[in-house]
N, CA and C atoms of all chains as a GROMACS GRO file, in nm:
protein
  558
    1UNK      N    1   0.085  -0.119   0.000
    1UNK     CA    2   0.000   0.000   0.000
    1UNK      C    3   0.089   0.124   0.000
    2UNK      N    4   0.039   0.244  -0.082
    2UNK     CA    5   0.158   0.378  -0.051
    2UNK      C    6   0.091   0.407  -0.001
    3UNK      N    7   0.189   0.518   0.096
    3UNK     CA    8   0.144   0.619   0.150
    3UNK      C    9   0.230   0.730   0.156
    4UNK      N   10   0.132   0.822   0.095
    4UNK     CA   11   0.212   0.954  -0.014
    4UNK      C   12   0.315   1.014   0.106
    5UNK      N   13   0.306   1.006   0.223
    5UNK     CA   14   0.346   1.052   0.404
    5UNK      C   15   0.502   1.077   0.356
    6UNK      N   16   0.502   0.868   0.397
    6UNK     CA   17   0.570   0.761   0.376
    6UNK      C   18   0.655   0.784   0.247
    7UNK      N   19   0.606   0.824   0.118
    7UNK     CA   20   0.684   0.870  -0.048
    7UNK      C   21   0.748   0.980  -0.018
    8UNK      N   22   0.722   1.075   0.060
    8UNK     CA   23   0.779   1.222   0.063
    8UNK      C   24   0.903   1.198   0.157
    9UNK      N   25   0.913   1.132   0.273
    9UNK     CA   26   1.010   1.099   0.367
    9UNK      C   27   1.109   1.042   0.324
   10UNK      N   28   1.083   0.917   0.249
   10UNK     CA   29   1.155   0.845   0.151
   10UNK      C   30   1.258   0.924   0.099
   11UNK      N   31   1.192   1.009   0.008
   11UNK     CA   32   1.257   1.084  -0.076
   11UNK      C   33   1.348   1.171  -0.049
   12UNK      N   34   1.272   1.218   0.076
   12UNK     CA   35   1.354   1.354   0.170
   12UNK      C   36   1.480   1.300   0.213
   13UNK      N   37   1.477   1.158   0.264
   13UNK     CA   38   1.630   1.088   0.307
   13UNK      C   39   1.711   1.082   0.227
   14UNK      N   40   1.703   1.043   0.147
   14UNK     CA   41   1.711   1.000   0.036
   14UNK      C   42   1.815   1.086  -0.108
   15UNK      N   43   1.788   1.200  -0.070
   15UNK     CA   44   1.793   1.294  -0.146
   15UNK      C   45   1.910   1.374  -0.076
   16UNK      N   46   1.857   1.411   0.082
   16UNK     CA   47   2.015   1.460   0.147
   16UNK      C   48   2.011   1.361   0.209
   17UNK      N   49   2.200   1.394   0.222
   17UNK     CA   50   2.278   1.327   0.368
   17UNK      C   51   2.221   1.327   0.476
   18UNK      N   52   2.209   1.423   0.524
   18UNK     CA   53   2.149   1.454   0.657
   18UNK      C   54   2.010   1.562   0.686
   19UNK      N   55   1.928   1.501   0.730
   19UNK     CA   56   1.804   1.561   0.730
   19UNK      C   57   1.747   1.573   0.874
   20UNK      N   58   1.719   1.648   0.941
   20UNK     CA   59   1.667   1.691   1.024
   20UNK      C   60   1.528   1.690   1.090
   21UNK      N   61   1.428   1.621   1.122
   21UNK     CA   62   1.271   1.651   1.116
   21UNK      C   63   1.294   1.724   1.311
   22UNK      N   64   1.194   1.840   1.260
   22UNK     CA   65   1.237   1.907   1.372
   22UNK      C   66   1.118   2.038   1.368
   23UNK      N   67   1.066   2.104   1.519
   23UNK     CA   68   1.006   2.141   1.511
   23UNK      C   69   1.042   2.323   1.517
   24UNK      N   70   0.983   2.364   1.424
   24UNK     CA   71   1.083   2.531   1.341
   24UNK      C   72   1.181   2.509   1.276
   25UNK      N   73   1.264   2.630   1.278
   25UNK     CA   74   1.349   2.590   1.179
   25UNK      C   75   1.495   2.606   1.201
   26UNK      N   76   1.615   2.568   1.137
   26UNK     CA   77   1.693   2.570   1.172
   26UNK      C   78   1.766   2.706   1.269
   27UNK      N   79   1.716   2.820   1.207
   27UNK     CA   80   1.733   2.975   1.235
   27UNK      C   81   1.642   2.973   1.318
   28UNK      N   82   1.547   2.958   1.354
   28UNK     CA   83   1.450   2.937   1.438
   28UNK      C   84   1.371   2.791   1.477
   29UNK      N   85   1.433   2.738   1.575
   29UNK     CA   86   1.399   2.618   1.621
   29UNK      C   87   1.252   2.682   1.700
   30UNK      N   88   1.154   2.588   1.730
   30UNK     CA   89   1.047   2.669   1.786
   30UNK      C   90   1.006   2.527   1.920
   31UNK      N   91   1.152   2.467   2.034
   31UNK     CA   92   1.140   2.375   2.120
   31UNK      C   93   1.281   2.332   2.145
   32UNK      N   94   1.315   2.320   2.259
   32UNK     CA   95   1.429   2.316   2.362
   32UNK      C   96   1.526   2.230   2.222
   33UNK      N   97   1.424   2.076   2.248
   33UNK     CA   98   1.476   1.986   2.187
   33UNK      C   99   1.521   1.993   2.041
   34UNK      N  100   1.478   2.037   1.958
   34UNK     CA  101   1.494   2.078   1.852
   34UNK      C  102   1.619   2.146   1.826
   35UNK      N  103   1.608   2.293   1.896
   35UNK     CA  104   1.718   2.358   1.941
   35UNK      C  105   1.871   2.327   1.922
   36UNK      N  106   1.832   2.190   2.058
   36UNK     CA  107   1.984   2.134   2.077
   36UNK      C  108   2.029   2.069   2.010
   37UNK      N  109   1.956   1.974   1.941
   37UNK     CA  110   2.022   1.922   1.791
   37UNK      C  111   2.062   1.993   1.701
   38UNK      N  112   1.995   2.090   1.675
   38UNK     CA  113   2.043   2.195   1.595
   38UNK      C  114   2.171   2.258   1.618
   39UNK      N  115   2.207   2.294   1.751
   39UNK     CA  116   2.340   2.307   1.784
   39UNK      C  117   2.443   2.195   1.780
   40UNK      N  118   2.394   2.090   1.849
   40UNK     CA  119   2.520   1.946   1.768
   40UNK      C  120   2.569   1.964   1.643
   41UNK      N  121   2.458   1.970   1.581
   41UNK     CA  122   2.462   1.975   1.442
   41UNK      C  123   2.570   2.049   1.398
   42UNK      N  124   2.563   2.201   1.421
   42UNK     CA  125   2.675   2.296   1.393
   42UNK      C  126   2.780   2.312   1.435
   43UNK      N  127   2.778   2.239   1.563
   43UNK     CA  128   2.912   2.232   1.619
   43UNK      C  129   2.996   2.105   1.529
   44UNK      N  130   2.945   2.003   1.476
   44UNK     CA  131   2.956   1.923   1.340
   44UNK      C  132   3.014   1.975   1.258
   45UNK      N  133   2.948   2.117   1.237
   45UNK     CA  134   2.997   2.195   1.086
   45UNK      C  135   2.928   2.111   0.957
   46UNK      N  136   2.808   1.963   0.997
   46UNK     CA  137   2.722   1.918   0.876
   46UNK      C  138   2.664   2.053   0.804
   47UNK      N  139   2.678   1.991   0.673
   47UNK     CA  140   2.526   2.072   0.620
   47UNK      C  141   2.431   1.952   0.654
   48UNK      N  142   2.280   2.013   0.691
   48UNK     CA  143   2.136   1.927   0.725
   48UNK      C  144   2.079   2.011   0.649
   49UNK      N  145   1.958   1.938   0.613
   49UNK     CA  146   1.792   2.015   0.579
   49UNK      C  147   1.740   1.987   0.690
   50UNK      N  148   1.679   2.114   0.728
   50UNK     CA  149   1.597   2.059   0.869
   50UNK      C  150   1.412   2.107   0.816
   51UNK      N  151   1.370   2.043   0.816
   51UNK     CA  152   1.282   1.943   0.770
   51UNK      C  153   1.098   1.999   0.899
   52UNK      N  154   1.071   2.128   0.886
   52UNK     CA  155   0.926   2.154   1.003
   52UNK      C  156   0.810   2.085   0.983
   53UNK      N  157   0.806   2.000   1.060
   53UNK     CA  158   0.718   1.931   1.115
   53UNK      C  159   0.590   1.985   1.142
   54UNK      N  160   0.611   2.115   1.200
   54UNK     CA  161   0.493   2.221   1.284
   54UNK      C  162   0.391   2.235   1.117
   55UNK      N  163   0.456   2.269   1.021
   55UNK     CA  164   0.348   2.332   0.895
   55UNK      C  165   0.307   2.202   0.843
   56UNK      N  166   0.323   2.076   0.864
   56UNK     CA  167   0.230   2.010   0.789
   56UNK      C  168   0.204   1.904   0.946
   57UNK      N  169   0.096   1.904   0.984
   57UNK     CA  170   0.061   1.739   1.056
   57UNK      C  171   0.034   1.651   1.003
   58UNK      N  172   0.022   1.654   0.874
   58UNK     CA  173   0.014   1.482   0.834
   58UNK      C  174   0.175   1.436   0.839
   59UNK      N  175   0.265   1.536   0.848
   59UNK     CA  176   0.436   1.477   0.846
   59UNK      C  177   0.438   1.459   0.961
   60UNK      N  178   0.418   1.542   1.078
   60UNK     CA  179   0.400   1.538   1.204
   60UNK      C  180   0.385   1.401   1.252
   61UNK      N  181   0.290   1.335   1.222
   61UNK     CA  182   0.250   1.210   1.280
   61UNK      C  183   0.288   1.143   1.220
   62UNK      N  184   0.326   1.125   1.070
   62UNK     CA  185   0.404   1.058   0.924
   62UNK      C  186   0.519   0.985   0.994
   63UNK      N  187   0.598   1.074   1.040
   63UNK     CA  188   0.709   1.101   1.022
   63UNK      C  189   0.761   0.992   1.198
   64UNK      N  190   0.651   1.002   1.251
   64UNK     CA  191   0.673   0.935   1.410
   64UNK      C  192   0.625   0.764   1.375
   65UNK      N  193   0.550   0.755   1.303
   65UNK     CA  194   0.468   0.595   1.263
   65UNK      C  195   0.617   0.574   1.139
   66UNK      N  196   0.668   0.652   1.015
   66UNK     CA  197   0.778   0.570   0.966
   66UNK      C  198   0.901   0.539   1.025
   67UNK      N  199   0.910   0.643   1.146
   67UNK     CA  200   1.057   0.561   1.246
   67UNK      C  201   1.025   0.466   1.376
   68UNK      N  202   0.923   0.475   1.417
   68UNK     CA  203   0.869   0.427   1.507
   68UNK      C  204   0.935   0.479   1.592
   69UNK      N  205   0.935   0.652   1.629
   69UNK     CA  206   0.944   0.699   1.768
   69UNK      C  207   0.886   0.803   1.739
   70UNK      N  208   0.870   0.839   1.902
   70UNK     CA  209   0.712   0.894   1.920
   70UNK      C  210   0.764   1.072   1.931
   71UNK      N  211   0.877   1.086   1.934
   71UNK     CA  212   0.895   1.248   1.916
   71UNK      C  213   0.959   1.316   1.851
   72UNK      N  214   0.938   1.465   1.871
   72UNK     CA  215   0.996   1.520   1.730
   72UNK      C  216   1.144   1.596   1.845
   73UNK      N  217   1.274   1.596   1.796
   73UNK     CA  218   1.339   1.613   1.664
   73UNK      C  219   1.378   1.485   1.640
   74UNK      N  220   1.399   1.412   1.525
   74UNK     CA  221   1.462   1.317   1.474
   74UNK      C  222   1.593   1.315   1.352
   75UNK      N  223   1.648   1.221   1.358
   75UNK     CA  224   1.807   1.318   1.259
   75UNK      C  225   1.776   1.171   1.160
   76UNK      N  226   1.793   1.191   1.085
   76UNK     CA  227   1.828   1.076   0.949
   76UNK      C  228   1.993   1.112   0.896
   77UNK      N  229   2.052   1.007   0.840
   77UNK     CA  230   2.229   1.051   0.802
   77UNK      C  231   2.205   0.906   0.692
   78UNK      N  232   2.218   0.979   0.561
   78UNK     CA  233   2.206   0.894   0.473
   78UNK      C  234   2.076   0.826   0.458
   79UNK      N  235   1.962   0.852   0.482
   79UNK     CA  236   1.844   0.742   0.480
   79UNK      C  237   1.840   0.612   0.543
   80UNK      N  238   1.904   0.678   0.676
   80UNK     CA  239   1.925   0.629   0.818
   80UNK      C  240   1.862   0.651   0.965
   81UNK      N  241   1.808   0.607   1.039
   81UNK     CA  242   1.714   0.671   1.150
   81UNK      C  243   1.844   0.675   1.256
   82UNK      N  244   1.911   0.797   1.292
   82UNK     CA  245   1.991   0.790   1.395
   82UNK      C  246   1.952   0.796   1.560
   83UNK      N  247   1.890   0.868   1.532
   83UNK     CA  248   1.796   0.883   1.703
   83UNK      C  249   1.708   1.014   1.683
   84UNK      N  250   1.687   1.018   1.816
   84UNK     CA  251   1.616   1.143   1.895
   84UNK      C  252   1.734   1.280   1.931
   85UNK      N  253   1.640   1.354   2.045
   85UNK     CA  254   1.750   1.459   2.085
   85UNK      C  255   1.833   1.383   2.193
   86UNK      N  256   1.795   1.260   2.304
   86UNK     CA  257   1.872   1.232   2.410
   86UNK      C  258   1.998   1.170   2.345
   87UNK      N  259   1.977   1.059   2.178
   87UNK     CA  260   2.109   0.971   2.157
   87UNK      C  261   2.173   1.037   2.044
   88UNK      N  262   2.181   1.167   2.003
   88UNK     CA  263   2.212   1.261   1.904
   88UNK      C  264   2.330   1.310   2.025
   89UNK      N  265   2.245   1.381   2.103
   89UNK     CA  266   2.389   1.412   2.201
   89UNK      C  267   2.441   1.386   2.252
   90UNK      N  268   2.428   1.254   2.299
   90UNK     CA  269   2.475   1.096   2.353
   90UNK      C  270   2.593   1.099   2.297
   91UNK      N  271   2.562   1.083   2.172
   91UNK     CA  272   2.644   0.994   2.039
   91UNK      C  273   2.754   1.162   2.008
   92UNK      N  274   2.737   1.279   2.018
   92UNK     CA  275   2.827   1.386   1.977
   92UNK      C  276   2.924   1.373   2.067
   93UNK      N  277   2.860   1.359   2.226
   93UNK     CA  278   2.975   1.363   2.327
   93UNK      C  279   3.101   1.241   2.361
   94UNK      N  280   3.040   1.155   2.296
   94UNK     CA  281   3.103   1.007   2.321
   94UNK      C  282   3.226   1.002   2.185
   95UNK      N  283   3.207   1.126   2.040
   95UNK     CA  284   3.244   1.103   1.924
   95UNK      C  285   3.152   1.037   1.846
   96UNK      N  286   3.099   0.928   1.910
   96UNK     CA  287   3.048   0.822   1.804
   96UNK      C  288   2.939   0.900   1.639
   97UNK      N  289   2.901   1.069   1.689
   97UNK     CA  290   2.848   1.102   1.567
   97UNK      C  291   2.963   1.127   1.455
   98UNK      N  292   3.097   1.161   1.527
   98UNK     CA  293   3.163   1.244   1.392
   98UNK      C  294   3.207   1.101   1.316
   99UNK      N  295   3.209   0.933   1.400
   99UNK     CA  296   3.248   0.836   1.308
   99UNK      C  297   3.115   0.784   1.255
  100UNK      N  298   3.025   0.807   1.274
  100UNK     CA  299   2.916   0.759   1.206
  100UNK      C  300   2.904   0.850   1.082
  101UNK      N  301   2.965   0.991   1.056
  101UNK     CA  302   2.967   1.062   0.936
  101UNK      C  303   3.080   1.072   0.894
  102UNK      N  304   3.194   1.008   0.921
  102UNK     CA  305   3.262   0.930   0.885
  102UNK      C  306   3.265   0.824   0.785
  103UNK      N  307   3.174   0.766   0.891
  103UNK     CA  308   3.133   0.608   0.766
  103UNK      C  309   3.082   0.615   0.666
  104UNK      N  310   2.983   0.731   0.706
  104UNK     CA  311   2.899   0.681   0.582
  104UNK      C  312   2.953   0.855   0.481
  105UNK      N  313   3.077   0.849   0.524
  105UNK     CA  314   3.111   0.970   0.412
  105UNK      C  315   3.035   1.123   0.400
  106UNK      N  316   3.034   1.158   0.523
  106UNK     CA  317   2.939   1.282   0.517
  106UNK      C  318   3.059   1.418   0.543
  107UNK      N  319   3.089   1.456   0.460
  107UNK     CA  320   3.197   1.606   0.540
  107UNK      C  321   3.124   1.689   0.652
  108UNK      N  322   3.215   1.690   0.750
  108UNK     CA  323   3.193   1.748   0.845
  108UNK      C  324   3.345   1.833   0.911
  109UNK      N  325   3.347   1.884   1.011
  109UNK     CA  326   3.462   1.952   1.098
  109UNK      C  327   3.562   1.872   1.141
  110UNK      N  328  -0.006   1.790   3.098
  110UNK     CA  329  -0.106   1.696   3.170
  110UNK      C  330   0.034   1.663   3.232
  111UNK      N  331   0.046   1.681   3.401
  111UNK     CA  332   0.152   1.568   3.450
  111UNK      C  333   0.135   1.443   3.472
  112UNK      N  334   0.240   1.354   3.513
  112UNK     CA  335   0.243   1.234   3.532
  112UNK      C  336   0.331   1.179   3.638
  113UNK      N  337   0.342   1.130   3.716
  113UNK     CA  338   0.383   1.097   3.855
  113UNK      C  339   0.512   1.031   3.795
  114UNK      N  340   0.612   1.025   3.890
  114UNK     CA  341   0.739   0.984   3.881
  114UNK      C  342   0.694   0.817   3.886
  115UNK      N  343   0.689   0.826   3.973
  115UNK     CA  344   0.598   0.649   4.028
  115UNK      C  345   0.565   0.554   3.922
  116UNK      N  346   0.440   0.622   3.827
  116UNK     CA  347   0.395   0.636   3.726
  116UNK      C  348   0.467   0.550   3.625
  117UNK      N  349   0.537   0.657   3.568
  117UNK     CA  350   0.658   0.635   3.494
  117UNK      C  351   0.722   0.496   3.496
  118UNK      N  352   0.773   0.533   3.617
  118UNK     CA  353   0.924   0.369   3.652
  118UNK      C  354   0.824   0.267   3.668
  119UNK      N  355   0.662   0.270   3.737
  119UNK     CA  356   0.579   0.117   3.731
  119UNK      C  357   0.573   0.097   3.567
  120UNK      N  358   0.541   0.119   3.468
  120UNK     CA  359   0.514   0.132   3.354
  120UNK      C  360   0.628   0.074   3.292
  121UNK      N  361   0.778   0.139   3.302
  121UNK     CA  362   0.894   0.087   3.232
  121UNK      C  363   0.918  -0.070   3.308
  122UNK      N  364   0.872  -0.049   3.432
  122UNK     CA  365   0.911  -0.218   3.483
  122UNK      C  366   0.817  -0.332   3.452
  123UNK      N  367   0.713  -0.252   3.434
  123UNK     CA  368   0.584  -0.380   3.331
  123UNK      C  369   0.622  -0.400   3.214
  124UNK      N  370   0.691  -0.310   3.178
  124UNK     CA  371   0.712  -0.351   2.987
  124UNK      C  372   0.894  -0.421   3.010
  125UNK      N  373   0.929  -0.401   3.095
  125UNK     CA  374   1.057  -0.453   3.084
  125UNK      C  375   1.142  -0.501   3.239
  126UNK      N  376   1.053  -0.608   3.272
  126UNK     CA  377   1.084  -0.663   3.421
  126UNK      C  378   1.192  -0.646   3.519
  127UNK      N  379   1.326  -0.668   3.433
  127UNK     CA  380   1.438  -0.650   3.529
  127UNK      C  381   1.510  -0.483   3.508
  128UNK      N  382   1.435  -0.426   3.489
  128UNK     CA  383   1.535  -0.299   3.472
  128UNK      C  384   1.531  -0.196   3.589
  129UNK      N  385   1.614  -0.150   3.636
  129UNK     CA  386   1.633  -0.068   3.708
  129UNK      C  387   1.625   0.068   3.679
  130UNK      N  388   1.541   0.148   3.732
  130UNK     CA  389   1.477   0.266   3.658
  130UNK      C  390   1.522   0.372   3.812
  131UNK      N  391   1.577   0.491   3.714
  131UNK     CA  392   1.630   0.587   3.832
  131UNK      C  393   1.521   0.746   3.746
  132UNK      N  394   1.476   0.762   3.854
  132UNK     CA  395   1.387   0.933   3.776
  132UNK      C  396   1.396   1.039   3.833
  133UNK      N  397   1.454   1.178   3.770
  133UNK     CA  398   1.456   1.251   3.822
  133UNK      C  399   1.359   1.354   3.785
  134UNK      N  400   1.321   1.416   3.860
  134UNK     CA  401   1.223   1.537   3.828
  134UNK      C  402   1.270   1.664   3.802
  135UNK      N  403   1.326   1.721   3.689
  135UNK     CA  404   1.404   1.800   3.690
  135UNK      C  405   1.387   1.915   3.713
  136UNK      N  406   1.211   1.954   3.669
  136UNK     CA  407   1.186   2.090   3.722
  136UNK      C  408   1.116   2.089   3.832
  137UNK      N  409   1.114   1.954   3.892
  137UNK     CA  410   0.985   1.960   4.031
  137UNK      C  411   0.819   2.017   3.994
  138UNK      N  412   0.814   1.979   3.881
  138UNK     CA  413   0.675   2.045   3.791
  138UNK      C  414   0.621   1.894   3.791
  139UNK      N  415   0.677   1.815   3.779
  139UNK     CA  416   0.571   1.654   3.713
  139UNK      C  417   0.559   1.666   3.607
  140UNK      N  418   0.611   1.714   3.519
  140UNK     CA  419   0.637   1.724   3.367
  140UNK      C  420   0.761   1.741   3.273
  141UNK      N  421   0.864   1.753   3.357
  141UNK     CA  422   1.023   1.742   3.301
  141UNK      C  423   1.090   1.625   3.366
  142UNK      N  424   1.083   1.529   3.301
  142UNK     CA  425   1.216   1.407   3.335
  142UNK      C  426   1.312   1.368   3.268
  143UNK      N  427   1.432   1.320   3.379
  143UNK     CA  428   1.521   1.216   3.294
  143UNK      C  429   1.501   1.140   3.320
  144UNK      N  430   1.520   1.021   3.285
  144UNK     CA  431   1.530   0.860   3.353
  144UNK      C  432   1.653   0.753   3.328
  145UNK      N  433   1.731   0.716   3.357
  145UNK     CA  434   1.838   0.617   3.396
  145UNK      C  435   1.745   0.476   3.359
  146UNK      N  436   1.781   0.400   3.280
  146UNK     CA  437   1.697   0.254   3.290
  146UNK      C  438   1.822   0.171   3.232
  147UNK      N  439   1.834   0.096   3.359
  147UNK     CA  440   1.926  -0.019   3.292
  147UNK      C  441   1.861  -0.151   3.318
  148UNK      N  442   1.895  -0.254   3.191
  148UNK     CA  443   1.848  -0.380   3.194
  148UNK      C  444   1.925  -0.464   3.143
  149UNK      N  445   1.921  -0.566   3.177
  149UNK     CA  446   1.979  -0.704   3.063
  149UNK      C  447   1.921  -0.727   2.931
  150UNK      N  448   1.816  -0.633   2.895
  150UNK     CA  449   1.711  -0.672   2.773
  150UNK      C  450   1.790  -0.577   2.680
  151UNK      N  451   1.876  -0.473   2.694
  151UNK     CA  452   1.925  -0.404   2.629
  151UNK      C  453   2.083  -0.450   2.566
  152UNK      N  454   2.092  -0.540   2.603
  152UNK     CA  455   2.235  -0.613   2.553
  152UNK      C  456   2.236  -0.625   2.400
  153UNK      N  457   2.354  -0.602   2.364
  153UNK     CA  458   2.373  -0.607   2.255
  153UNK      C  459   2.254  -0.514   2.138
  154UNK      N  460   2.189  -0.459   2.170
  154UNK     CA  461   2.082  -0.356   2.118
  154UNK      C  462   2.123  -0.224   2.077
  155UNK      N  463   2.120  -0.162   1.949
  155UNK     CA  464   2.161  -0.007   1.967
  155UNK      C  465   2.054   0.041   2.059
  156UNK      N  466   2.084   0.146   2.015
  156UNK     CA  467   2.044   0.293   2.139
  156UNK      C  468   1.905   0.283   2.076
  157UNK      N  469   1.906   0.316   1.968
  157UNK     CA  470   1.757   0.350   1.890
  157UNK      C  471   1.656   0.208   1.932
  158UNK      N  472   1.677   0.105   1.930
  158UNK     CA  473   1.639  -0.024   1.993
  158UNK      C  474   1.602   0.000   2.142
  159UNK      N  475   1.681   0.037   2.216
  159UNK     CA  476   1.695   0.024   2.321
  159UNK      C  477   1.605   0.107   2.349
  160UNK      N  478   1.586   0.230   2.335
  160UNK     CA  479   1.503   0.343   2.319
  160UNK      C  480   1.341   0.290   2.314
  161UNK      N  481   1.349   0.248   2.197
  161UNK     CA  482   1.203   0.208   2.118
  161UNK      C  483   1.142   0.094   2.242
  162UNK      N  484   1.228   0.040   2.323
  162UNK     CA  485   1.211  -0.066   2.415
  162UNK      C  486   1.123   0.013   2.525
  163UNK      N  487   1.193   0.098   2.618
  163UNK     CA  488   1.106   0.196   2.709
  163UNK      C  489   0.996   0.297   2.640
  164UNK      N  490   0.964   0.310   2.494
  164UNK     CA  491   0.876   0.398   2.438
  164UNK      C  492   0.755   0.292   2.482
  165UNK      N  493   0.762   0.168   2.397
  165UNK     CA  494   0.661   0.110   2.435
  165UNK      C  495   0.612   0.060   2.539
  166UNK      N  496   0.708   0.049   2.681
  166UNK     CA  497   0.688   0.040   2.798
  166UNK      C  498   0.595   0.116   2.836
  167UNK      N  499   0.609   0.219   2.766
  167UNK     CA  500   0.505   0.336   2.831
  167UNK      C  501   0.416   0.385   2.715
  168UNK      N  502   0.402   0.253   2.642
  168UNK     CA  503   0.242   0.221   2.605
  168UNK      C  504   0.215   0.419   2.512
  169UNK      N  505   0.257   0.443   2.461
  169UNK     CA  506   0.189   0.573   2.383
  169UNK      C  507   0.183   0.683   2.431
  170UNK      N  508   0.200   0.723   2.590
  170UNK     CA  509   0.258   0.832   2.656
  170UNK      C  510   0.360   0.878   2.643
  171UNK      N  511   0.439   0.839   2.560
  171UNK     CA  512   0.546   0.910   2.569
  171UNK      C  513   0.527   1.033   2.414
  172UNK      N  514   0.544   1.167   2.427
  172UNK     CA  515   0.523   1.232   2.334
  172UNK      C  516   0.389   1.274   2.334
  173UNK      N  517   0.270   1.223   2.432
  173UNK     CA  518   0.145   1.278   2.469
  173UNK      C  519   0.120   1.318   2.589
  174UNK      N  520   0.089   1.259   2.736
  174UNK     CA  521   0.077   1.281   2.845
  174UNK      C  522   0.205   1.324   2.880
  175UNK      N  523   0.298   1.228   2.866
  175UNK     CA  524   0.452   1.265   2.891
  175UNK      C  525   0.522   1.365   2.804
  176UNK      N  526   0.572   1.517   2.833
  176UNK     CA  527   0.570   1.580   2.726
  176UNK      C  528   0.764   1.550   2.705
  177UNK      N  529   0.806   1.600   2.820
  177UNK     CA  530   0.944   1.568   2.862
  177UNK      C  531   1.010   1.470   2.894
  178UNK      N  532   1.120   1.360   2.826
  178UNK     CA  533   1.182   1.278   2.915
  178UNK      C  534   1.273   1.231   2.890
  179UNK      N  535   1.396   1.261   2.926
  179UNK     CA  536   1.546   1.248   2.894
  179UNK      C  537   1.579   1.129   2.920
  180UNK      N  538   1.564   1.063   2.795
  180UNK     CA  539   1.646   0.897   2.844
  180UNK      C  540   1.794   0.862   2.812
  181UNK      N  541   1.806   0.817   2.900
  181UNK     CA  542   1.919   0.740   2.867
  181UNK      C  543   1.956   0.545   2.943
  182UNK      N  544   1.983   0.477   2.851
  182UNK     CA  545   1.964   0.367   2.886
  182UNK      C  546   2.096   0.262   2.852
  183UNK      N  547   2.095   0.150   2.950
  183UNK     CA  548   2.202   0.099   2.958
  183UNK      C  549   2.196  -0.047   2.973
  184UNK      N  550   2.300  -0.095   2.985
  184UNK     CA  551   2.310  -0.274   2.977
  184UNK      C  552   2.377  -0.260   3.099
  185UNK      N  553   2.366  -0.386   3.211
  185UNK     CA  554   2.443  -0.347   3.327
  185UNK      C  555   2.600  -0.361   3.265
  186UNK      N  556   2.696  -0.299   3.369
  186UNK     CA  557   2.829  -0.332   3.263
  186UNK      C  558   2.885  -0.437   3.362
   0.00000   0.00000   0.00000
């Protein structure tokens, strides 16, 4: 069965390296959590698309049923589900993000 | 909508028997937590696994009733 949600997400991974689903926007995060990924992020030096959630709810809820977790911000790296905001900064402080964009060939800092 | 600390850790120990669940209340509101959960069910599991393990512990609250909750989770070492 498609689901057009499900086709757009796809694509969105798919298309960049690193994608962001997150609530506002990168220049304006509009939630703590969001926020702080957004700062990992740059302290990375990645380029992301960060990806608002807030202007459409059918992505909103899309976007939580195709990773199977239940909140928003979420990071994709390559058309990859990396985590949430707790294992995003988990994973920056430990290193384990700059070898995971590493691996999969993403330029970063 | 808050939700009791109590709450919480009965919920993660129904969905996942042996784990040891530590909660803190961070703003003393009943609506900002972290939680500490370590188990043997998390062995060998990434994070995102491991994760998805206490989401469903708590059955669909998490991201509705529960607005806040800093996890972090572990295998005993």
């Amino acid at each position: 069965m498609s689901n057009p949600v499900f086709d757009r997400i796809k694509q969105d991974i798919n298309d960049n390296d690193v994608v962001l689903y997150m609530k506002g926007t990168p220049v304006f995060p509009q939630c703590g959590f969001s926020a702080a990924v957004v700062q990992v992020l740059s302290h990375t030096g990645v380029k992301f698309k960060g990806i608002n959630v807030l202007e459409d709810s059918s992505l909103r809820d899309g976007i939580k049923a195709f990773s199977d977790w239940p909140t928003i911000p979420q990071l994709y790296v390559k058309g990859e589900f990396v985590g949430g905001c707790d294992i995003v900064r988990e994973m920056y402080e430990s290193g384990e993000l700059n070898q995971l964009l590493d691996q999969k060939g993403v330029a970063h800092k | 909508m808050p939700m009791p600390a109590e709450e919480i850790s009965a919920l993660i120990k129904e969905g996942i028997p042996d784990a040891e669940v530590t909660i803190e209340d961070l703003r003393g509101d009943g609506d900002h937590y972290a939680a500490l959960v370590v188990s043997r069910a998390f062995a060998g599991k990434s994070k995102v696994q491991q994760h998805q393990m206490v989401y469903k512990a708590l059955k669909g609250r998490m991201g509705g009733a529960l607005h806040a909750l800093a996890l972090t989770t572990q295998a005993p070492a």
